[in-house]
FIPARO-237189 format. One record per residue (C-alpha): z, y, x; residue in one letter. Coordinates in steps of 0.02 Angstrom, whole numbers, padded with zeros to 5 digits, always signed. Each point is the difference from the previous one (the first is absolute). Layout:
ZYXA/...
***
This chain:
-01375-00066+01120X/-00084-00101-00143X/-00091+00075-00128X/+00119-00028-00147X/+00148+00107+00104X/-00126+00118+00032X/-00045+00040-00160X/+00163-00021-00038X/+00054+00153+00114X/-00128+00114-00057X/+00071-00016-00168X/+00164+00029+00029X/-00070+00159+00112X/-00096+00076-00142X/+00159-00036-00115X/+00111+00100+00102X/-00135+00133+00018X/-00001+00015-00203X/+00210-00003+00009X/-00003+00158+00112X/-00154+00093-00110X/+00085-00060-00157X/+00179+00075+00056X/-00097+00165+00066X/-00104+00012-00146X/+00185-00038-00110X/+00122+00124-00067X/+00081-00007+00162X/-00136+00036+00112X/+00024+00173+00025X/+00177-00014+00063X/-00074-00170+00103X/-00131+00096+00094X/+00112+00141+00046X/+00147-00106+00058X/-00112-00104+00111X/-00087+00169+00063X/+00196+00069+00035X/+00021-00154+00091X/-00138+00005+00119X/+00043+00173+00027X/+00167-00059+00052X/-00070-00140+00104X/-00109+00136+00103X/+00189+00097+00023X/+00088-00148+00062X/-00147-00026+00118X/+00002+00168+00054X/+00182+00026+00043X/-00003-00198+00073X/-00143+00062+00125X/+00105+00179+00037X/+00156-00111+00027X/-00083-00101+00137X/-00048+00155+00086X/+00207+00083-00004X/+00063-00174+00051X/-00127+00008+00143X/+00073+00183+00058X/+00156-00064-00069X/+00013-00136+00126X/-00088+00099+00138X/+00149+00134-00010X/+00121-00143+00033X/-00078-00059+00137X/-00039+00168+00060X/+00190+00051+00001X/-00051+00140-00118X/+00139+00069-00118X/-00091+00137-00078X/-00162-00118-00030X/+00107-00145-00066X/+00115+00089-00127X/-00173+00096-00069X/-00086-00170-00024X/+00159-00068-00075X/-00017+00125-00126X/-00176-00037-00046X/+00019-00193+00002X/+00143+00043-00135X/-00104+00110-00102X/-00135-00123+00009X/+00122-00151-00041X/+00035+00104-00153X/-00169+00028-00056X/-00068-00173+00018X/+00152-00041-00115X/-00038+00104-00150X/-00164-00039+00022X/+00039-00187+00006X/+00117+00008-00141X/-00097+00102-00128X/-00161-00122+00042X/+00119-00156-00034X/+00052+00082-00175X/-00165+00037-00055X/-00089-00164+00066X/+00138-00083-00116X/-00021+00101-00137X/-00196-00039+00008X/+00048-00183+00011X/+00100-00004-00160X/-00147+00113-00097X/-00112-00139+00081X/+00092-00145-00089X/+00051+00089-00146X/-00202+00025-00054X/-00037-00181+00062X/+00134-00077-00101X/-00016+00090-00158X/-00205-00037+00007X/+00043-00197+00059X/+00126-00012-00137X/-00110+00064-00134X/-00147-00141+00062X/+00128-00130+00002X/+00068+00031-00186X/-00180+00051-00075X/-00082-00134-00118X/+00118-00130+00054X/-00044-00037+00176X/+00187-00025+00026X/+00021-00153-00094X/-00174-00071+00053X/+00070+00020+00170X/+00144-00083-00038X/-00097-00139-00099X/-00103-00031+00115X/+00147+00004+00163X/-00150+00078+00087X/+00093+00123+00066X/+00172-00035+00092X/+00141+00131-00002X/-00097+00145-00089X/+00179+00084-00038X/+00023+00015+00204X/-00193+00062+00038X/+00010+00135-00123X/+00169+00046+00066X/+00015-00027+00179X/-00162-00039+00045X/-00060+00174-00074X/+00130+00112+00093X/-00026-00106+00170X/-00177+00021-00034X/-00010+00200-00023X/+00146+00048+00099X/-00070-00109+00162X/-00177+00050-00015X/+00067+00193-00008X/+00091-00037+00132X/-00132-00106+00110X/-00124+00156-00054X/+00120+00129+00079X/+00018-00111+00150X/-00182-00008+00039X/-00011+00213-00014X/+00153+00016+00119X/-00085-00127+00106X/-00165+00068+00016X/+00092+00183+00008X/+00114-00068+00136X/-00132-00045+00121X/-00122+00162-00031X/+00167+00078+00058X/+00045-00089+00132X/-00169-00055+00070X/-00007+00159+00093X/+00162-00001+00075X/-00013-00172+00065X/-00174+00021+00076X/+00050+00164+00073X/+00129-00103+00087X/-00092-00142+00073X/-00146-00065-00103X/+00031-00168+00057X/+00170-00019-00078X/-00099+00060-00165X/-00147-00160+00028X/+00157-00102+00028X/+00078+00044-00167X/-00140-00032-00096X/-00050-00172+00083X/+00201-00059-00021X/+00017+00042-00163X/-00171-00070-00061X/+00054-00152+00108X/+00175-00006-00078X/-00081+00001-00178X/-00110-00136+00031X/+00141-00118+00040X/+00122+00075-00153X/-00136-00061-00110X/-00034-00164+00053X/+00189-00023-00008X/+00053+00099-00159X/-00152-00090-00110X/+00079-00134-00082X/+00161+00112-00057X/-00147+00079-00125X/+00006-00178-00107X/+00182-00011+00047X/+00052+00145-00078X/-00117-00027-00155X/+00096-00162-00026X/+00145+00060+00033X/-00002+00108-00134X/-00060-00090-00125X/+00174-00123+00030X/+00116+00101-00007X/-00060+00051-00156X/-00011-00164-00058X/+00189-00044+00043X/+00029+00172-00100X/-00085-00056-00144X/+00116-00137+00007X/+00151+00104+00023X/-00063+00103-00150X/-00060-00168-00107X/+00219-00058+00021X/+00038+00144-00040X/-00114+00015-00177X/+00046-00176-00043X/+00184-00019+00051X/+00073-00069-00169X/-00141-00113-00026X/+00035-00065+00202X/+00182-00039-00031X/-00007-00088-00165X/-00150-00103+00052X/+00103-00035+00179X/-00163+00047+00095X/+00104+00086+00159X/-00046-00134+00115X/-00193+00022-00042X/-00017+00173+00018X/+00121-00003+00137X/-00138-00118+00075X/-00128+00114-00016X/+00070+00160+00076X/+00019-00094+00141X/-00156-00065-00004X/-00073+00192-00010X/+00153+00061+00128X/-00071-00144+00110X/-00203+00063+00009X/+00069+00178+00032X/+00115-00044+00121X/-00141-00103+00093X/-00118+00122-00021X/+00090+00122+00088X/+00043-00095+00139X/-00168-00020+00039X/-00004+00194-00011X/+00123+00027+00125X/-00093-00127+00115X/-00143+00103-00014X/+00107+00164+00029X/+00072-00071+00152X/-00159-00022+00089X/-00061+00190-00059X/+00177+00041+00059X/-00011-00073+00182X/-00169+00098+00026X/+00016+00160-00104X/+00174+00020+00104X/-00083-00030+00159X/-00134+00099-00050X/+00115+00169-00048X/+00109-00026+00165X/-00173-00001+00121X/-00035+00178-00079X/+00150+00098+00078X/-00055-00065+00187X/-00177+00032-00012X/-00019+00192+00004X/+00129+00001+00141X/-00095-00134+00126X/-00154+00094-00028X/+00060+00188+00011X/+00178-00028+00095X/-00133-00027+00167X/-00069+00187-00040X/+00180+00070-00003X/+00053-00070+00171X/-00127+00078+00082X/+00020+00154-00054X/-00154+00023-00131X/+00087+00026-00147X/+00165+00040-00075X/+00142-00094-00037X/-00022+00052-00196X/-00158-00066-00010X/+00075-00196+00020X/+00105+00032-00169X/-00158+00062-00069X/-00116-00123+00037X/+00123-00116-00072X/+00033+00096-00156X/-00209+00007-00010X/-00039-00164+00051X/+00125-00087-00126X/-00042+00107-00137X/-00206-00045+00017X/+00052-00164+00045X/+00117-00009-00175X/-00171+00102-00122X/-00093-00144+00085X/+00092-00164-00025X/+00030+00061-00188X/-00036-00204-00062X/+00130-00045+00139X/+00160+00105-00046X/-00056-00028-00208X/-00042-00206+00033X/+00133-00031-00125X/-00046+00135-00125X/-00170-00055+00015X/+00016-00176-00032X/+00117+00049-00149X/-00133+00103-00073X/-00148-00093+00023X/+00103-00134-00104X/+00050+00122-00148X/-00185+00055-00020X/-00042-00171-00001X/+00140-00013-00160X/-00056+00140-00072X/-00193-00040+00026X/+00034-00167-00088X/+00101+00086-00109X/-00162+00121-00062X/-00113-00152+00005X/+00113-00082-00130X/+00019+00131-00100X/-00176+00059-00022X/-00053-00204-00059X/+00130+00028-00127X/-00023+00165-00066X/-00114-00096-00117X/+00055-00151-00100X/-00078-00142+00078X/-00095-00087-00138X/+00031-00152-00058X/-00120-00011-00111X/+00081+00111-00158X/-00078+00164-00038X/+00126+00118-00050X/-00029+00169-00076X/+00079+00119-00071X/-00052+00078-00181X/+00119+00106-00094X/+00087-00062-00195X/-00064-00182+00051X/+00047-00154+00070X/-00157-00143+00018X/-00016-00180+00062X/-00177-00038+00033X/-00019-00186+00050X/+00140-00018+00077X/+00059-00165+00116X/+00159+00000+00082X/+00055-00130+00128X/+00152-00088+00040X/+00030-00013+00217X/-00068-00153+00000X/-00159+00074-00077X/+00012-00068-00172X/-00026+00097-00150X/+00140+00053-00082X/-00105+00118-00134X/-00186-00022-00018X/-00125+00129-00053X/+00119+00118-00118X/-00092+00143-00079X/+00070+00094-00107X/+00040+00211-00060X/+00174+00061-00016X/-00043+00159-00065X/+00135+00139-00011X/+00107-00003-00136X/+00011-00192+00048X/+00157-00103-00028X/-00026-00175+00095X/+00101-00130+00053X/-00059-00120+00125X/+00065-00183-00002X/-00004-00176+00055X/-00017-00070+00180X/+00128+00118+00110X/-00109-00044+00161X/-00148+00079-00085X/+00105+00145-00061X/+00057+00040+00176X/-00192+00012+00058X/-00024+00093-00136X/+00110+00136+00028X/-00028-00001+00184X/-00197+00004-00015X/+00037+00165-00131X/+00129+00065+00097X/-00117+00023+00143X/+00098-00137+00105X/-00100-00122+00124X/-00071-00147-00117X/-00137-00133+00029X/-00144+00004-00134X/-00138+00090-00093X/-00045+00102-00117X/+00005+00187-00050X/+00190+00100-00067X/-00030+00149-00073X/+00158+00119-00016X/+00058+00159-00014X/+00049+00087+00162X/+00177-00006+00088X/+00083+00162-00094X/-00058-00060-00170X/+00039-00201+00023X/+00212-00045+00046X/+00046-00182+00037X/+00167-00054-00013X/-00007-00166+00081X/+00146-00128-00014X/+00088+00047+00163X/-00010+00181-00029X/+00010+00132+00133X/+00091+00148+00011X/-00024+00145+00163X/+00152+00076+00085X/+00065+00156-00064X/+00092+00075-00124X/-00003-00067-00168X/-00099+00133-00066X/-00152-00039+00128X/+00005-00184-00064X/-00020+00053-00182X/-00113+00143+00032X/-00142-00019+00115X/-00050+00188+00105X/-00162+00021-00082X/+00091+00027-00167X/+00167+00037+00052X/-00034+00215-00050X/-00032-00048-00163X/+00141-00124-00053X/+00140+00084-00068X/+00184-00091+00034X/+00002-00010-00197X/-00148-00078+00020X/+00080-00135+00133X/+00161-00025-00103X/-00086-00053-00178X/-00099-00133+00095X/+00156-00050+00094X/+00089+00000-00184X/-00147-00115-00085X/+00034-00127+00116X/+00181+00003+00042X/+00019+00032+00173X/+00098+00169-00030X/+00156-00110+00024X/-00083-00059+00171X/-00035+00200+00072X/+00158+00040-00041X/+00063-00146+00107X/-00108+00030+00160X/+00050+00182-00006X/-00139+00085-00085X/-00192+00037+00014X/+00047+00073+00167X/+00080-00128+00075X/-00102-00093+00162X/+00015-00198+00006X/-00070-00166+00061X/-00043-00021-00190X/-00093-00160+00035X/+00184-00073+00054X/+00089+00121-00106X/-00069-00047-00161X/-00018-00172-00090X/-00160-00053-00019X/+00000+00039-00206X/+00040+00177+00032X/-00124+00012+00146X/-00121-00056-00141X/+00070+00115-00112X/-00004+00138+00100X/-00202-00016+00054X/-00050-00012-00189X/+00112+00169-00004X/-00122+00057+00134X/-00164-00035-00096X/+00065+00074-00153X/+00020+00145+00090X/-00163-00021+00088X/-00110-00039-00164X/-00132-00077+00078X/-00156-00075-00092X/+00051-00168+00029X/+00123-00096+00050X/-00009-00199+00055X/+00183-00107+00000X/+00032-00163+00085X/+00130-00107-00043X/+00148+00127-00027X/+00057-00135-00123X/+00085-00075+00138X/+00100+00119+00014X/+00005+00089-00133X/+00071-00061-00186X/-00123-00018-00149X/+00077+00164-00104X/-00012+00109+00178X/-00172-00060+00029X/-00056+00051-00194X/+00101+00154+00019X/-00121+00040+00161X/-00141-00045-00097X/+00018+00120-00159X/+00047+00127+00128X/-00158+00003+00073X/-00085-00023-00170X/+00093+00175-00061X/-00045+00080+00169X/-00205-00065-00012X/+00020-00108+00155X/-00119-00143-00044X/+00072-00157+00101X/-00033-00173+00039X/+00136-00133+00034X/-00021-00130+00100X/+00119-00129-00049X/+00072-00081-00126X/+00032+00042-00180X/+00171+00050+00011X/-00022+00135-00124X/-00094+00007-00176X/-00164-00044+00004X/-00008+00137-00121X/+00010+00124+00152X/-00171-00085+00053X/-00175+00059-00082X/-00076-00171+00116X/+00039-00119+00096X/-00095-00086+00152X/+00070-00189+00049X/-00016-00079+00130X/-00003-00176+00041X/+00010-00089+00156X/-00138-00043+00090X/-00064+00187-00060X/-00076-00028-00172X/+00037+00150-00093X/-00018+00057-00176X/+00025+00171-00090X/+00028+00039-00180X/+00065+00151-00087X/+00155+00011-00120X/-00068-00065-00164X/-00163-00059+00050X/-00073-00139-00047X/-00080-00087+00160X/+00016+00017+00194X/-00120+00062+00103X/
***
């Protein structure tokens, strides 16, 4: 093992270490800890009544050879009542190990969700395609991860229970059918792993393409009108075969691999039943011992043999696993390097009631500068419009926006809940109306009379009425034209009253008088703003203006003033 995957293990050990203290130390700890203490409890029962059961079916069988009526119809009685015990035993342990299982994922998904959407990490992810498929490794990934280690966890307990239990029974029988067990299954392990190894990276890939020819399920699905008027069918029908093609391929090689785990695991299980017998079946014809004690030494020998060769009967659950903490391990690796924004060289920071360029130089993707060395103070209060080259507006907005852009230089700003953007292809979040207008931190104190004046100052009453009301639950980014999507996020920072807030280019989509209307809006509300964009509306909405030309010369003059800066 090299050093690298080494380290590499003990770091994914001390990460799962922290997962199981975190979830102890959690809200649901308590009810953790005495689940998992109810189900070794139940483990030790079904142990218990599994070592009492080999002990009826040996006077069980004994009566039938014995020609004993009496005898047999007792032991029948207790084999039932056992039969029924190990069931409710075996049933209640199921139900609470999947109960466990689903309080397992529910904490780990709630505290991987709230990493993945904290300070953006998402969409650095996603810039970045670092990370493949994070939708399916918080989802899948998460509940194969808790629910298999539970169960692997519960195996290993019944396991070690198992042969404490049965040790006894088998070395009071013969103790070399007991050295036999343990050298077969230790040799039948050895062999399952040299076998089973490469379904590990198997089933890691394997995963990660059928998620990509989901993706590309999901990406026809999203972009179905914009497929059938560009006629695009044949390429994307080329490329889900092209995914359907690596799975496919990748799985063959999967069940090549099964196949030769098959022939020997097979083998392997059949060999058990005949063992016990050729080694006690000799005692029993000559008379030593009694006919019972065949059935259990086999029961014994197949149930140490079975706690033993735990990495044989789980080779496929194994290799599964072993490729999902991989995922996931990859998964926390990613995350963590983007929890913070990877700098590119502009300081941001955040400073209530101001927004500040301090030598600021923005570059195009071919690394030439689109604005160079822009300081200036939009204080609060401010009414700015920002014109001139649109490439240098875009970086602009990005690069204050918090978005991924190449340059230098320190942006000053006030912090997310006091700064809205409303960029030119706006968003809005499923829901109902309501949530898109109102955002949960300030929903309690927005009144519906509140909602319906805003909605009246810019004319979208008309539109709520025609979706059904603030209630109503769409696709709104489908549902509505792009003007009333506009329309409908400067609703949502009226509401809001932030500080600031920045516009790009809603010109576009947006006419002149609906754009000034926005703008004296925000004046009347004390939302200083800043459009980027061009002049569509009176310059008399505008205390300054920065231009910008190409090739990122920039100058700045106020409203009446004299010179430029």
């Amino acid at each position: 093992m090299s050093q690298q995957q080494a380290l590499r293990d003990k770091t994914t050990g001390v990460r799962f270490m922290r997962t199981v203290k975190d979830f102890t130390r959690s809200a649901f700890g308590w009810r953790a800890m005495f689940m998992f203490g109810a189900l070794v409890a139940l483990l030790l029962g079904i142990n218990g009544a599994s070592v009492l059961n080999s002990y009826v079916g040996r006077d069980f069988m004994t009566a039938i050879a014995e020609r004993n009526n009496g005898e047999f119809v007792r032991q029948a009685m207790l084999y039932l009542g056992v039969f029924a015990l190990s069931t409710i035993v075996a049933v209640v342990s199921r139900f609470i190990e999947e109960r466990l299982g689903l309080l397992w994922r529910e904490f780990l998904t709630r505290r991987v969700i709230g990493v993945y959407l904290d300070q953006g990490t998402y969409y650095r992810l996603e810039a970045t395609q670092e990370l493949a498929n994070p939708d399916q490794r918080i989802s899948e990934d998460v509940r194969a991860f808790t629910i298999t280690t539970l169960s692997f966890v519960l195996l290993l307990i019944n396991s070690s229970l198992t042969v404490v239990a049965f040790a006894g029974v088998l070395w009071s029988i013969s103790p070399l059918l007991f050295g036999v067990a343990v050298v077969y299954a230790a040799f039948g392990s050895f062999v399952t792993i040299i076998l089973g190894r490469p379904l590990i990276k198997l089933n890691h890939d394997q995963l990660d393409k059928e998620a990509d020819f989901r993706s590309q399920l999901v990406y026809v699905r999203e972009n179905a009108e914009s497929i059938l008027v560009a006629h695009r069918e044949d390429r994307m029908k080329a490329r889900l075969l092209d995914r359907l093609n690596a799975f496919v391929s990748n799985f063959r090689a999967i069940t090549s691999v099964n196949r030769n785990v098959g022939f020997f695991t097979t083998g392997y299980n059949w060999v058990i039943q005949i063992i016990p017998a050729l080694i006690i079946a000799p005692a029993y014809i000559e008379g030593k011992i009694e006919f019972g004690v065949i059935t259990q030494s086999a029961m014994a020998f197949s149930t140490i043999v079975a706690a033993f060769s735990l990495i044989i009967s789980q080779v496929q659950s194994i290799s599964t696993f072993a490729a999902v903490v991989a995922r996931l391990n990859s998964m926390v690796d990613a995350v963590e390097r983007k929890q913070s924004p990877s700098s590119t060289g502009i300081d941001v920071t955040e400073a209530d009631d101001q927004l500040t360029y301090a030598g600021l130089t923005l570059l195009s993707p071919d690394s030439q500068p689109v604005l160079e060395d822009l300081s200036i103070a939009i204080p609060s209060g401010s009414r700015v419009l920002i014109s001139g080259d649109q490439t240098a507006q875009s970086a602009l907005f990005r690069a204050t926006a918090g978005l991924s852009t190449s340059g230098n230089g320190r942006i000053t700003r006030p912090s997310a809940g006091r700064m809205y953007f409303l960029a030119e292809r706006p968003y809005l979040p499923p829901g109902a109306l309501r949530q898109v207008l109102v955002r949960d931190a300030i929903a309690p104190s927005i009144s519906d009379e509140q909602i319906n004046a805003v909605l009246q100052d810019l004319d979208l009453v008309a539109v709520v009425l025609r979706v059904g009301g603030l209630d109503a639950e769409r696709d709104w980014g489908t549902f509505l034209s792009l003007p009333e999507q506009q329309l409908f996020v400067a609703a949502n920072i009226l509401l809001a009253a932030p500080c600031f807030a920045v516009l790009h280019r809603v010109d576009t989509a947006l006419s002149a008088d609906q754009v000034e209307k926005i703008l004296k809006l925000f004046s009347k509300s004390s939302i200083s703003y800043v459009n980027i964009g061009e002049p569509s509306a009176s310059r008399e909405l505008y205390d300054s203006i920065l231009e910008i030309d190409q090739g990122g010369t920039w100058s700045w003059r106020r409203l009446g003033a004299a010179s430029a800066q």
